[in-house]
C-alpha positions as CSV (number, residue, x, y, z in Angstrom):
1,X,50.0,11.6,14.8
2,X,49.2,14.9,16.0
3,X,45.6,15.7,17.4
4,X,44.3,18.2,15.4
5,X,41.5,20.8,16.3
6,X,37.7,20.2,14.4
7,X,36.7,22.5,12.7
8,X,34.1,21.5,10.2
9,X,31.4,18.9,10.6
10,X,28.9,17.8,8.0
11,X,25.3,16.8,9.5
12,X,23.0,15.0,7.6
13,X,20.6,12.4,9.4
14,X,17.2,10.6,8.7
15,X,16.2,9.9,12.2
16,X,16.8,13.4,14.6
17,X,16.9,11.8,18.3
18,X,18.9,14.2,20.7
19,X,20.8,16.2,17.1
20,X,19.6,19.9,18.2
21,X,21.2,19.8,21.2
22,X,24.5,17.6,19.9
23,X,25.0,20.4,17.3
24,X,24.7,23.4,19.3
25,X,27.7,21.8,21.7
26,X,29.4,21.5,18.5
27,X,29.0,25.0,17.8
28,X,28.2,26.9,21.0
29,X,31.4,24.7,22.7
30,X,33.8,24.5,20.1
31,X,33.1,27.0,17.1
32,X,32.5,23.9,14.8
33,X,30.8,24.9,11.3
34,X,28.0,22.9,10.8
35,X,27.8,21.9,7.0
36,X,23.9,20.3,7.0
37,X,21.2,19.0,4.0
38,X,17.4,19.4,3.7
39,X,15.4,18.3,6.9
40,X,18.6,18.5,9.6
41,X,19.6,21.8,8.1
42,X,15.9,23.4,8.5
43,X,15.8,21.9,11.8
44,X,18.9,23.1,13.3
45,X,18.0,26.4,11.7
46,X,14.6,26.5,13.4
47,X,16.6,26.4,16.9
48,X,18.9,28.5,16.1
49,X,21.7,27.2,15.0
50,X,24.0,28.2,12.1
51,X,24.2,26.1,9.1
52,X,25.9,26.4,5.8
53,X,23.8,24.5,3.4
54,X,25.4,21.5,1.0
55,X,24.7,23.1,-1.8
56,X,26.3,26.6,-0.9
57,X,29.8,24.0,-0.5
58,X,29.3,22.2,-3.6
59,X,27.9,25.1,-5.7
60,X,24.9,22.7,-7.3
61,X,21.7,22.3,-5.3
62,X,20.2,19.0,-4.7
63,X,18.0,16.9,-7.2
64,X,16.2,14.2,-7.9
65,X,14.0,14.5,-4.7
66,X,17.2,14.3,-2.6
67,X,18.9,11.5,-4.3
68,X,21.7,13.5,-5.2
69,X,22.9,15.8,-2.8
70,X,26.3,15.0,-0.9
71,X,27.1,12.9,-3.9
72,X,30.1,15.4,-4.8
73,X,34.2,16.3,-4.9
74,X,33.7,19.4,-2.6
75,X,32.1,17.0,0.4
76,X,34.0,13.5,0.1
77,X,37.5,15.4,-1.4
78,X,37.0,17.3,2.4
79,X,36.0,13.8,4.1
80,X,39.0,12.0,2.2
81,X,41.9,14.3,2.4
82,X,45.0,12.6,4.3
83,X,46.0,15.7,5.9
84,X,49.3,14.1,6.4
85,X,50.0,14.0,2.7
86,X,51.1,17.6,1.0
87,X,49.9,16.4,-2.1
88,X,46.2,15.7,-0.9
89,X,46.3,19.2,0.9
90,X,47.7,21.2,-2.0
91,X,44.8,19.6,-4.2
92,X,42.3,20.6,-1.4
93,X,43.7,24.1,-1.4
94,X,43.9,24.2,-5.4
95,X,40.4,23.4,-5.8
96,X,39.3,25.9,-3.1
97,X,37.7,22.7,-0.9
98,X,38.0,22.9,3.2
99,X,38.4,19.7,4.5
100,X,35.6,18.1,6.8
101,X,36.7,16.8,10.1
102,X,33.6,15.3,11.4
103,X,30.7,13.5,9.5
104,X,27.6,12.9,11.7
105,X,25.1,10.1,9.7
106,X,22.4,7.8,9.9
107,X,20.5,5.7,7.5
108,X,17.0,5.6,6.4
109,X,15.0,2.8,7.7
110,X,14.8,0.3,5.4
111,X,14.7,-2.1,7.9
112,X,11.6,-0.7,9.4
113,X,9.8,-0.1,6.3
114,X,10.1,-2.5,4.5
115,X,8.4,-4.8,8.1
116,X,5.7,-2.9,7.2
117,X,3.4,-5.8,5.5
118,X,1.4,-2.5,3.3
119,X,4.4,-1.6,2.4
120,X,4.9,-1.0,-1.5
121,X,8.5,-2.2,-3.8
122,X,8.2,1.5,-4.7
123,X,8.3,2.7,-1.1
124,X,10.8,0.3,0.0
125,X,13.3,1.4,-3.0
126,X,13.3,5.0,-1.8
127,X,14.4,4.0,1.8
128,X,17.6,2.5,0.3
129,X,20.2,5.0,1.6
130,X,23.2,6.0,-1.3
131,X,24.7,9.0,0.3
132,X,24.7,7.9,3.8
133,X,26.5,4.7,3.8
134,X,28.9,7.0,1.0
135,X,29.8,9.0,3.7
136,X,29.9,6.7,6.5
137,X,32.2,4.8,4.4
138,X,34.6,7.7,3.4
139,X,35.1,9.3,7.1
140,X,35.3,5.8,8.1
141,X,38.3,5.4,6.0
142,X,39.7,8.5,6.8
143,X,39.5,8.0,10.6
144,X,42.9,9.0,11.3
145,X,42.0,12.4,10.6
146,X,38.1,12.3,10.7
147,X,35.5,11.5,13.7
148,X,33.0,9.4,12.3
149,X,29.0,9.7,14.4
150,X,26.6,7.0,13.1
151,X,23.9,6.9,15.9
152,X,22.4,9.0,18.2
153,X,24.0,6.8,21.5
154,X,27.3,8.2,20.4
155,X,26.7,12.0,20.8
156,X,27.3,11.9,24.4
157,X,30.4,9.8,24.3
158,X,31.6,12.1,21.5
159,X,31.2,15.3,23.4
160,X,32.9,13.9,26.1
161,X,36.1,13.4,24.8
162,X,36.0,16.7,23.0
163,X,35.5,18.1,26.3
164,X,38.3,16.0,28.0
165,X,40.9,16.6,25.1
166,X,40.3,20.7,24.8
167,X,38.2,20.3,21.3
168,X,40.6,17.8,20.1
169,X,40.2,14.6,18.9
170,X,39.9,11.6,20.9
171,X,42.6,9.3,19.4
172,X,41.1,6.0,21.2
173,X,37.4,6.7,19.6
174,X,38.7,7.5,15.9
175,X,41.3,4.4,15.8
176,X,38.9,1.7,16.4
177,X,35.3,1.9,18.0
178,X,33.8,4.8,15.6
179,X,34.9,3.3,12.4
180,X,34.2,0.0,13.2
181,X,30.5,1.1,14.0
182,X,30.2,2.8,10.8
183,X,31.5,0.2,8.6
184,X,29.3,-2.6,10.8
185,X,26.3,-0.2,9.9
186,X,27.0,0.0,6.3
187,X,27.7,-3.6,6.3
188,X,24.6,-4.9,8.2
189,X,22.5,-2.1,6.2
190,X,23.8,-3.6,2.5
191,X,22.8,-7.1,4.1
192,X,19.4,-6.4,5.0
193,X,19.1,-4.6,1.6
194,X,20.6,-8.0,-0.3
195,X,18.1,-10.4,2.1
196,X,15.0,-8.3,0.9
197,X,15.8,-8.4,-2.6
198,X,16.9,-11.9,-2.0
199,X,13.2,-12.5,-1.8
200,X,12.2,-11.7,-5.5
201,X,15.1,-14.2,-6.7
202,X,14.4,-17.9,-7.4
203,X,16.0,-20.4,-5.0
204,X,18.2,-21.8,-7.5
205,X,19.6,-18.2,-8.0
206,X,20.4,-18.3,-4.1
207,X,21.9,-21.5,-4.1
208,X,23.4,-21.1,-7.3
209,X,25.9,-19.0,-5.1
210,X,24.8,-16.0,-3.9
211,X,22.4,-15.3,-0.7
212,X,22.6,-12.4,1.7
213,X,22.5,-13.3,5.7
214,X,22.0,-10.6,7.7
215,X,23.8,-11.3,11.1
216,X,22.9,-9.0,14.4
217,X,25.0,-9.5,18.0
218,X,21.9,-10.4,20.0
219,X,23.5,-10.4,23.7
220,X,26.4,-12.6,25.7
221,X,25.5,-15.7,26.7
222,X,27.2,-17.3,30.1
223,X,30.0,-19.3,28.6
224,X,30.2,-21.7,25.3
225,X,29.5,-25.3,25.5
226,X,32.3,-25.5,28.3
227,X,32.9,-22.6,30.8
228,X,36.4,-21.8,29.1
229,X,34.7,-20.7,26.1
230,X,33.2,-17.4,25.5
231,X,29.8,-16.9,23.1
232,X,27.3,-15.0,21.9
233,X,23.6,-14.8,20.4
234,X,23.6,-14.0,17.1
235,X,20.4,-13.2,15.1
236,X,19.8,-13.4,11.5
237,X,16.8,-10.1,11.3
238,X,16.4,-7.7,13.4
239,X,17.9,-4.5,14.6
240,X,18.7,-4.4,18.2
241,X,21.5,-5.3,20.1
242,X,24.7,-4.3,18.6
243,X,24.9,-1.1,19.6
244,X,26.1,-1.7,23.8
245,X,29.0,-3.6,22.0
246,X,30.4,-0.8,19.6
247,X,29.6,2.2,22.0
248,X,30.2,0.9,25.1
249,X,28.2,3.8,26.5
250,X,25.5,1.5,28.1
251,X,25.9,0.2,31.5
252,X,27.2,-3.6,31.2
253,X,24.8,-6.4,31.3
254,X,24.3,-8.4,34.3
255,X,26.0,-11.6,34.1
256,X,24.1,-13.8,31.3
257,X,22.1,-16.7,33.1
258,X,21.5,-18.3,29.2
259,X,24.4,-20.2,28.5
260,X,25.5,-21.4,24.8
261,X,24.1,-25.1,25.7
262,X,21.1,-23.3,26.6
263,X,20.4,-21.4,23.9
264,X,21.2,-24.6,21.3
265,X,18.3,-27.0,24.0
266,X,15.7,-24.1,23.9
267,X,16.2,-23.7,20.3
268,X,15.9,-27.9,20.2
269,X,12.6,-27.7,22.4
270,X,10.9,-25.1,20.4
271,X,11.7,-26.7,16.9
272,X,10.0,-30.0,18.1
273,X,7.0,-28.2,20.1
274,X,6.4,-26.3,17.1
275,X,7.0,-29.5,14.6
276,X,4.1,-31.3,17.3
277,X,1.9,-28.4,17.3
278,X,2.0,-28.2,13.1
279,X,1.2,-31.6,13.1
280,X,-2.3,-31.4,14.6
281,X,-1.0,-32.6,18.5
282,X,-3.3,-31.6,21.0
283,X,-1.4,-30.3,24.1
284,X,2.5,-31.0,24.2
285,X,5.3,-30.9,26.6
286,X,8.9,-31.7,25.7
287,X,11.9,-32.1,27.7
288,X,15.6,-31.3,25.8
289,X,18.8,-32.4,26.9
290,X,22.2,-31.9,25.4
291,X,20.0,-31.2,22.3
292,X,18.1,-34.6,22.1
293,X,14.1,-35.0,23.1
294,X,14.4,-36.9,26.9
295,X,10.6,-36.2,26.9
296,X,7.8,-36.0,25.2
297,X,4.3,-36.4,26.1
298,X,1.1,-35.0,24.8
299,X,-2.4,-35.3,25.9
300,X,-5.5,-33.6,26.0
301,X,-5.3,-31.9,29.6
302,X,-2.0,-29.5,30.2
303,X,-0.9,-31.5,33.5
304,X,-1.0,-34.5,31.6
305,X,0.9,-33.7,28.8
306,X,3.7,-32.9,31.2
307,X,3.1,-35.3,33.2
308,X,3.7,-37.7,30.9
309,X,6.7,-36.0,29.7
310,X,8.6,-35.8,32.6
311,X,8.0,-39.4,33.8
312,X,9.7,-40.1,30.0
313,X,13.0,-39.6,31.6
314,X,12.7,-37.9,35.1
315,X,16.3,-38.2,35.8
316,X,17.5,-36.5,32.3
317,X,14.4,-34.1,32.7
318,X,16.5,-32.8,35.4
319,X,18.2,-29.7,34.5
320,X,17.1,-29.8,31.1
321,X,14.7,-27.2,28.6
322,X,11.0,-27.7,28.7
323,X,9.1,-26.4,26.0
324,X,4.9,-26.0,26.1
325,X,2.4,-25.0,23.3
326,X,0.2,-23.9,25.5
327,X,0.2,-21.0,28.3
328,X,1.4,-21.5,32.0
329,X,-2.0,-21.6,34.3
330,X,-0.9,-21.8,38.0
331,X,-1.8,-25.2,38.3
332,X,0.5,-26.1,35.0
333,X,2.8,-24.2,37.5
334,X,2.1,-26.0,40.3
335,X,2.7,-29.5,38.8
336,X,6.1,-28.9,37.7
337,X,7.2,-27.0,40.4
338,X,6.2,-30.3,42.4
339,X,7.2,-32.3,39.8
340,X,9.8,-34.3,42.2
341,X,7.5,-34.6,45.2
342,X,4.4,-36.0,43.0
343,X,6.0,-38.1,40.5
344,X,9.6,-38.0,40.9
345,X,10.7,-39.9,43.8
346,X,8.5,-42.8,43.6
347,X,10.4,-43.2,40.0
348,X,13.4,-43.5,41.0
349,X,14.7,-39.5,40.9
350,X,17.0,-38.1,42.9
351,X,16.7,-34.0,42.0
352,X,15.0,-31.5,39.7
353,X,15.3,-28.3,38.4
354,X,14.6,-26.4,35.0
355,X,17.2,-23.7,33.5
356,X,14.9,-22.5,30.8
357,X,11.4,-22.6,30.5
358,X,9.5,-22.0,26.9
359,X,6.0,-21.2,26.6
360,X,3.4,-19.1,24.9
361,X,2.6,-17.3,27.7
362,X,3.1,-17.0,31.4
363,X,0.3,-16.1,34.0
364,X,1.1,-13.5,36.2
365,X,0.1,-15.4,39.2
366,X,1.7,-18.6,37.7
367,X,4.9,-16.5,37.7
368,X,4.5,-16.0,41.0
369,X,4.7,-19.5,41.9
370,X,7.3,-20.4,39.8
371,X,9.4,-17.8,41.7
372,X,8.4,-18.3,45.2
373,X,7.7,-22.1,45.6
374,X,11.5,-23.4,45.1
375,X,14.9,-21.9,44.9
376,X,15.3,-22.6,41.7
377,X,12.6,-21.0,40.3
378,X,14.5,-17.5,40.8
379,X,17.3,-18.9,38.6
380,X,15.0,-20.8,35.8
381,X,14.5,-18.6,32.6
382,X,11.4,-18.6,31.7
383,X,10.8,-17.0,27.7
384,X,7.7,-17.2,25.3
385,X,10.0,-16.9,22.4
386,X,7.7,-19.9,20.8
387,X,4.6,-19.8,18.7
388,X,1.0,-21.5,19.8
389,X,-0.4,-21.3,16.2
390,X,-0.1,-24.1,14.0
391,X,0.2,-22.6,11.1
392,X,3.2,-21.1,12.6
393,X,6.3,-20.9,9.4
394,X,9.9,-23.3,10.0
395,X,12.9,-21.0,9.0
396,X,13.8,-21.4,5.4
397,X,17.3,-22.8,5.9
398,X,19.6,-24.0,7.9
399,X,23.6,-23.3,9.3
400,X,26.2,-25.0,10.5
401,X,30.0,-24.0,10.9
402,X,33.0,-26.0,8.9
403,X,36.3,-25.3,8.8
404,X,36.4,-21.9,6.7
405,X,32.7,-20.8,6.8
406,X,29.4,-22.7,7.1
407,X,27.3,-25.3,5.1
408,X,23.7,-23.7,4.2
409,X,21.2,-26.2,3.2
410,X,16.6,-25.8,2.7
411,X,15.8,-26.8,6.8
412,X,14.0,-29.9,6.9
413,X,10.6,-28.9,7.1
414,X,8.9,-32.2,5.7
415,X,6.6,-33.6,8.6
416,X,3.9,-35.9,8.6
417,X,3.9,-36.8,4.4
418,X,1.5,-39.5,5.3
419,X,0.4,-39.3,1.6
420,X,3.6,-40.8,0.6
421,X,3.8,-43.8,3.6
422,X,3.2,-47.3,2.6
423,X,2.2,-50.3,4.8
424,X,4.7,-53.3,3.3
425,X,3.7,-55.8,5.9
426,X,0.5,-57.6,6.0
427,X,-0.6,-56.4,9.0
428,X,-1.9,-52.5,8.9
429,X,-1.2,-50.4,12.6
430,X,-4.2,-50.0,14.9
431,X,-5.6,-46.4,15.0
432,X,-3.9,-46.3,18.4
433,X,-0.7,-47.3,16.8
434,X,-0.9,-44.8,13.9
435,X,-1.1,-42.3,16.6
436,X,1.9,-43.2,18.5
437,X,3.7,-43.5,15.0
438,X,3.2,-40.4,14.2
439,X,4.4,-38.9,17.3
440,X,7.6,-41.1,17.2
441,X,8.0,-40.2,13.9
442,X,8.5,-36.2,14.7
443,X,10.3,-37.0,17.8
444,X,13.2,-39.3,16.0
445,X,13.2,-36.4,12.9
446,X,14.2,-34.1,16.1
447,X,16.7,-36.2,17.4
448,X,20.2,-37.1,17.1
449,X,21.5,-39.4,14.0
450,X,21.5,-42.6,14.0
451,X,17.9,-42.2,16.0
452,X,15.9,-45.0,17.2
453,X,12.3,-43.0,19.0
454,X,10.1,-45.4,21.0
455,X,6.4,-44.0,21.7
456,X,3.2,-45.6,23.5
457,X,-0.1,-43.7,24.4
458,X,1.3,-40.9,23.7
459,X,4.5,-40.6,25.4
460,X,8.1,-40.8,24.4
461,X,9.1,-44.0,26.4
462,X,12.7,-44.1,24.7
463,X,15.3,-42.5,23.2
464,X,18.4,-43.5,21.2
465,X,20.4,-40.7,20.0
466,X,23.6,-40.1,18.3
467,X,25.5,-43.6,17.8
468,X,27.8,-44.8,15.7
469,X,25.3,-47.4,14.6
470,X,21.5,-47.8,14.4
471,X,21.6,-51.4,16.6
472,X,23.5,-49.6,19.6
473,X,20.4,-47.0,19.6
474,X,18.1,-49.8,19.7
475,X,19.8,-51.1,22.4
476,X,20.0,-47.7,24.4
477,X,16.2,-46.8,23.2
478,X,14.7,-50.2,24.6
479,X,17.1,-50.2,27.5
480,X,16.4,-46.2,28.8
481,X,12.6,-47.6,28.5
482,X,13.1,-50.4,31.1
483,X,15.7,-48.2,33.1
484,X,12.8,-45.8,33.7
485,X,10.1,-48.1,34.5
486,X,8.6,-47.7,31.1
487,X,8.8,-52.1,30.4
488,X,5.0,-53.0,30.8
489,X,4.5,-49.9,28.3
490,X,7.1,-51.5,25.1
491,X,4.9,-54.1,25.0
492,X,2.3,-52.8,22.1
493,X,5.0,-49.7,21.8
494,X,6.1,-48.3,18.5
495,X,9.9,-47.5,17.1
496,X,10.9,-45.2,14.6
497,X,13.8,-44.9,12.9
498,X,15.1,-41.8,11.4
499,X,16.8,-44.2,8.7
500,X,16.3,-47.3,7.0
501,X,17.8,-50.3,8.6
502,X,20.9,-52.0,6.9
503,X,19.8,-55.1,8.7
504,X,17.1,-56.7,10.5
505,X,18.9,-57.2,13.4
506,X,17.8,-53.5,15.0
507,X,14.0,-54.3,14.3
508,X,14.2,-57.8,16.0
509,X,15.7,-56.5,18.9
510,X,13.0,-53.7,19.3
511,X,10.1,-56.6,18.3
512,X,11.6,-58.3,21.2
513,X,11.2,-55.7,23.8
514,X,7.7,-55.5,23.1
515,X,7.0,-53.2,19.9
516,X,4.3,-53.9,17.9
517,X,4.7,-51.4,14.8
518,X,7.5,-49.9,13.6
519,X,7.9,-46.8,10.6
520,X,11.1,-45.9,8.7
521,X,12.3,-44.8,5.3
522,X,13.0,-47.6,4.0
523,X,15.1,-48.4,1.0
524,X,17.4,-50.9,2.2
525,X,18.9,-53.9,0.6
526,X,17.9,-55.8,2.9
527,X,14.5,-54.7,3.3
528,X,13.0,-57.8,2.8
529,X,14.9,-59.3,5.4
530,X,13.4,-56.6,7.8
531,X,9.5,-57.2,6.5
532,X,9.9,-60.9,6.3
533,X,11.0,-60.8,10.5
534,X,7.8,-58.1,10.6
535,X,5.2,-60.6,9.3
536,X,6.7,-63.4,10.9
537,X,6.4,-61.6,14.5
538,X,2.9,-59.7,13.4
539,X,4.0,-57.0,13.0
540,X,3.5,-53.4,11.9
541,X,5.3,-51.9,9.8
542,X,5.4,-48.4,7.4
543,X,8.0,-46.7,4.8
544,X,7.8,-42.9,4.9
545,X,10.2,-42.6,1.7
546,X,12.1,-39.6,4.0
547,X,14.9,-40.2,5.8
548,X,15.8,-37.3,8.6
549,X,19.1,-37.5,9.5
550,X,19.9,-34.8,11.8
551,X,24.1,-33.9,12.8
């Protein structure tokens, strides 16, 4: 294919960023005719630039407050034309239309308007762009013989390569990186369009089969779950981000210190900070690794509440995502900086370190610390990408890949439904019991099927995640506790368990490491069995009616 020389471009944007100057290179460099509409045109105009007006190409002048403007033969027959086909060309020519050769476009901002909480149905309706994603679309199809500019961050790379190629067209932009950006615009635009009006629909409507999800490249992240795998941060709102990747005008990031296993424990900490905080905790500190809550502690003092959370597990706390609800003070800072030196060693722990650190908010001077007093406070990321308030909203829904596509499914934002919880056993828990419950309760609904959470004076004390059966996370919950120095606390401890127990074999061996009161769904079979061993033993025991399996 022949590079052929531009001579007409159409101009027609909402948002007018660096376009006076772009334009008069066009014409001033390369004797481009600017085709233009309404504000650009005026604009361009007032700084001197020559324009031929829309309507003197299409012979009919705009309408409907501007709705209807490019919305005809004489622009997208110009935009469409394969100049490679005689056919297409003698049409052109026997309908007295010039083709268009470049088509310079951006969107209103729906996005941005319709953030705006005063923001009316009636104003959000007229931001929704018809002609520009029409002509994004066309010179995006036509890109073998059409440049196609959808953001301001490409003017510069664009006149480059007119520069470079004599006025000609730069093969490399128009075969791949400028039509993809225009048809990821249109498609991310339609999206954010769909996910608004999504809103007015009924649930069932959505998961009767249609939904919109509106998917943004957020940034590169280290590696994968393994270093031979490569990932990224993907966003579901939003609008930054993308646009390094399609252009590749801006200078390269830095190499990523959040890995993929990162990104998945932070997300894990502040779920179950936030699901802690909802539920009335007072302060709370939580430890994630490999997705699973290693330690959990709240109290009323900050120190305390991490205190107790690291001493949970120091030895998986090590290298794991801490999450706060409350703000880093310096001596917050302090303590888990020394968190080895004051608690560590004496229990048993060999190293520590952070790679990410969540919190509301960081003191300046508490920053300080965190980057001066160890090495590995330069590398730690610290981010307040969590919410303090309890009144803070879960998402809506949930995602996970399968083969093909992904399961969506309503995110399990049930939490303490104590209205529903029933005592079977004849003896009630204490007050300090119900306590503890309730904290093991969130921490198991956080943590890996088949889950088994142990709990006492408000401390996570034991965690069973992830096996194959619920006895084997008994086993590992009552056994991490004694591994860690934790055995004088089962004794009056509580269990939860994410599901109900097929048998009572998992409750008797938590009653025999020391647990006084247990809560579950309940709904076995056998759940007499299970109450039966309860009374015997004097135990404690509720049935929420939820189960919270978590894959």
């Amino acid at each position: 294919m022949a590079d052929r020389k531009i001579k007409r471009a159409l101009i027609s944007v909402y948002d007018k960023t660096g376009i006076v100057d772009f334009a008069r290179a066009l014409r001033e460099e390369f004797g481009i005719e600017i085709i233009s509409t309404g504000g650009t045109a005026s604009l361009l105009k007032e700084n001197g630039i020559p324009v031929t007006l829309v309507e003197e190409v299409t012979g009919f002048p705009e309408m409907m407050d501007g709705r209807v403007k490019t919305l005809h033969p004489k622009i997208h027959a110009g935009i469409l034309a394969d100049r490679d086909n005689p056919e297409h060309m003698r049409q052109l020519a026997e309908q007295g239309i010039e083709p268009i050769d470049m088509v310079v476009v951006n969107l209103y901002p729906f996005e941005k308007t319709v953030a705006d909480p005063n923001c009316t149905f009636e104003q959000a309706i007229e931001m929704i762009d018809i002609g520009g994603p029409c002509l994004l679309r066309a010179a995006a199809k036509n890109h073998k013989h059409v440049l196609v500019v959808e953001n301001d961050m490409l003017y510069s790379l664009v006149l480059k390569h007119l520069r470079g190629l004599g006025g000609c067209q730069g093969v490399k932009l128009r075969d791949g990186r400028l039509p993809f950006g225009a048809f990821w615009t249109t498609t991310q635009y339609d999206a954010a369009v769909a996910a608004w009006l999504s809103h007015n629909v009924p649930d069932s409507y959505i998961f009767g089969g249609v939904t919109a999800i509106h998917c943004l490249l957020d940034e590169e992240l280290r590696y994968g779950e393994n270093p031979h795998q490569r990932s990224v941060s993907v966003s579901f709102a939003g609008s930054a981000g993308i646009d390094r990747f399609i252009t590749g005008e801006r200078e390269p990031d830095p190499e990523p210190e959040m890995s993929y296993n990162n990104r998945v424990d932070a997300h894990a900490a502040t779920e179950l900070c936030q699901e802690l905080n909802r539920a009335d905790m007072p302060k709370v500190a939580c430890f994630i690794k490999h997705a699973n809550p290693c330690g959990v502690g709240i109290a009323a003092d900050p120190v305390e509440a991490y205190r107790t959370a690291y001493l949970g597990d120091p030895k998986a706390a090590m290298g794991g995502v801490l999450a706060f609800n409350f703000a880093v003070t310096d001596d917050v800072a302090h303590a888990v900086m020394d968190s080895l030196q004051r608690w560590g060693k004496k229990a048993g722990s060999g190293s520590f370190f952070l790679d990410v650190w969540i919190a509301p908010s960081f003191a300046e001077s508490a920053m300080e610390i965190i980057r001066t007093k160890k090495r590995w406070g330069t590398r730690v990321q610290c981010t307040n990408e969590i919410d303090d308030d309890p009144k803070s909203q879960p998402e809506s829904l949930d995602f996970k890949r399968v083969f093909g596509g992904m399961v969506v499914q309503e995110a399990d934002n049930l939490g303490l439904n104590e209205d529903q919880w029933k005592v079977p056993t004849k003896r009630k828990p204490t007050d300090s019991e119900m306590t503890d419950l309730r904290l093991a309760w969130l921490v198991c609904k956080h943590t890996k099927s088949n889950a088994i959470s142990i709990c006492k004076d408000g401390m996570l004390i034991g965690n069973g995640a992830g096996q194959m059966s619920r006895v084997m996370s008994c086993r590992i919950a009552t056994w991490l506790a004694k591994e860690n120095g934790h055995e004088e606390k089962l004794r009056g401890s509580v269990a939860a368990s994410d599901a109900f127990f097929p048998f009572s074999d998992g409750p008797g061996l938590l009653i025999d490491a020391g647990v006084s009161a247990i809560i579950q769904p309940g709904g076995s079979k056998r759940d007499a069995d299970t109450i039966t061993l309860c009374d015997e033993r004097d135990v404690a025991m509720i049935f929420t009616g939820t189960r919270h399996f978590k894959h």
